[in-house]
N, C-alpha and C positions, 0 to 999 in steps of 0.2 A: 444395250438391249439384251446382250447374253444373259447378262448379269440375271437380269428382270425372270426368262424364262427358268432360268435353274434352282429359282428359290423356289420354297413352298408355298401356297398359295396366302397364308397369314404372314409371312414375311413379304409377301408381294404386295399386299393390302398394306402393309407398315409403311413399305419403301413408297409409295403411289398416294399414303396418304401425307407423310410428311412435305412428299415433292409438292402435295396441292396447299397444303398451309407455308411452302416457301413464298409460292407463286403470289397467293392472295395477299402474305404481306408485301411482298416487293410491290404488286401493284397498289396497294393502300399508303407508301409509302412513297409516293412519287414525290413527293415534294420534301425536299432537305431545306436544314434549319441554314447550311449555307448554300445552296440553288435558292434562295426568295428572301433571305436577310431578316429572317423570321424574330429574331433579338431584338430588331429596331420598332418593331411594332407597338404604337403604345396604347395604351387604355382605349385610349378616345377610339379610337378604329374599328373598338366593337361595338360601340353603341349603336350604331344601326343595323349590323348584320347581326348581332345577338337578338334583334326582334322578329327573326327571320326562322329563329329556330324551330323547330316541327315538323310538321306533315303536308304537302302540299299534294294537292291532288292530280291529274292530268288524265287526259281521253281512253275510256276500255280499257281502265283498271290499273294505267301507270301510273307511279307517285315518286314523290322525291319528300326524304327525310332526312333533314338538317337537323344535325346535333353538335352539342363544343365537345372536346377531348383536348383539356390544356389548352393551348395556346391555339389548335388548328379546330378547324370543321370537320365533320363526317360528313359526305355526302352522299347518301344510299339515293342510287337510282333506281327504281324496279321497272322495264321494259316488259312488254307482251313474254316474251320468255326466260328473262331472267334479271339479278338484281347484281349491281356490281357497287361496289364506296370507292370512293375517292376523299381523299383529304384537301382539305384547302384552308388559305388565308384569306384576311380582309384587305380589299386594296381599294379606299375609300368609299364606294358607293357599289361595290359589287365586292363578288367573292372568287379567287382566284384560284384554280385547280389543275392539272395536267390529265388529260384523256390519251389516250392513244399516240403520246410522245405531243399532242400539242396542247398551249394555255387554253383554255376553254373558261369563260367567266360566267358568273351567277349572278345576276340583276334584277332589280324591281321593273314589273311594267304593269300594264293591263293586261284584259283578255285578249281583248284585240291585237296588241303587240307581240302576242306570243304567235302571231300566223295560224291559228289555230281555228277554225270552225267552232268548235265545240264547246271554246272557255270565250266566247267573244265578250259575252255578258258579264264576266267575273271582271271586277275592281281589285284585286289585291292578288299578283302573281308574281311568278318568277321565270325569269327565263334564261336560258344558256344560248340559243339561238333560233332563228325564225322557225317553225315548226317544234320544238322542243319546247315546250313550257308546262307550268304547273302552277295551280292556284288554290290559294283558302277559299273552301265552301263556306 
């Protein structure tokens, strides 16, 4: 932290801003080609989570936005105050991601299955767990 104080204020912005683009890749990067055996993955494995790819909507403005990058997923979460990605794979009928040191999966359900009030009526959603969910309007 000495370090930090005795620079000038543009080399402190330099140092603070490289430290924030470490961070964001290491977290973007939780998942290694060998932690998930990402090689063994074949074709067939994306044809349903490939149709998955987009915009999914969810309650007071959250949404989740699936995109490919190569071999893995983007998964941009946007929460009430902020948006974090995570990467992830296909593991037959869901999509497999590491949040906060744990697997966390990505699935097809209804509205109603996302525990959600708000999306009960929506047919076509996705969800990571009971209250967490998003669906195509």
């Amino acid at each position: 932290m000495t370090l930090l104080r005795t620079m000038t204020g543009v080399k402190r912005a330099a140092w603070l801003t490289a430290g924030v683009a470490i961070l964001l890749t290491i977290g973007c990067s939780e998942l290694t080609e060998d932690a998930v055996g990402i090689e063994t993955i074949s074709e067939s494995a994306y044809k349903k989570t490939d149709t998955w790819v987009g915009r999914w909507n969810g309650p007071e403005g959250t949404s989740l936005l699936l995109s490919k990058r190569g071999v893995r997923y983007v998964i941009r979460i946007r929460s009430l105050d902020r948006q974090i990605a995570y990467e992830g794979i296909p593991a037959g009928d869901r999509i497999d991601f590491i949040r906060n040191g744990t697997t966390e999966s990505l699935r097809v359900t209804n509205g109603k299955d996302t525990g959600m009030k708000w999306l009960s009526g929506k047919t076509e959603c996705l969800t990571i767990k009971p209250g967490e969910g998003f669906c195509r309007d």
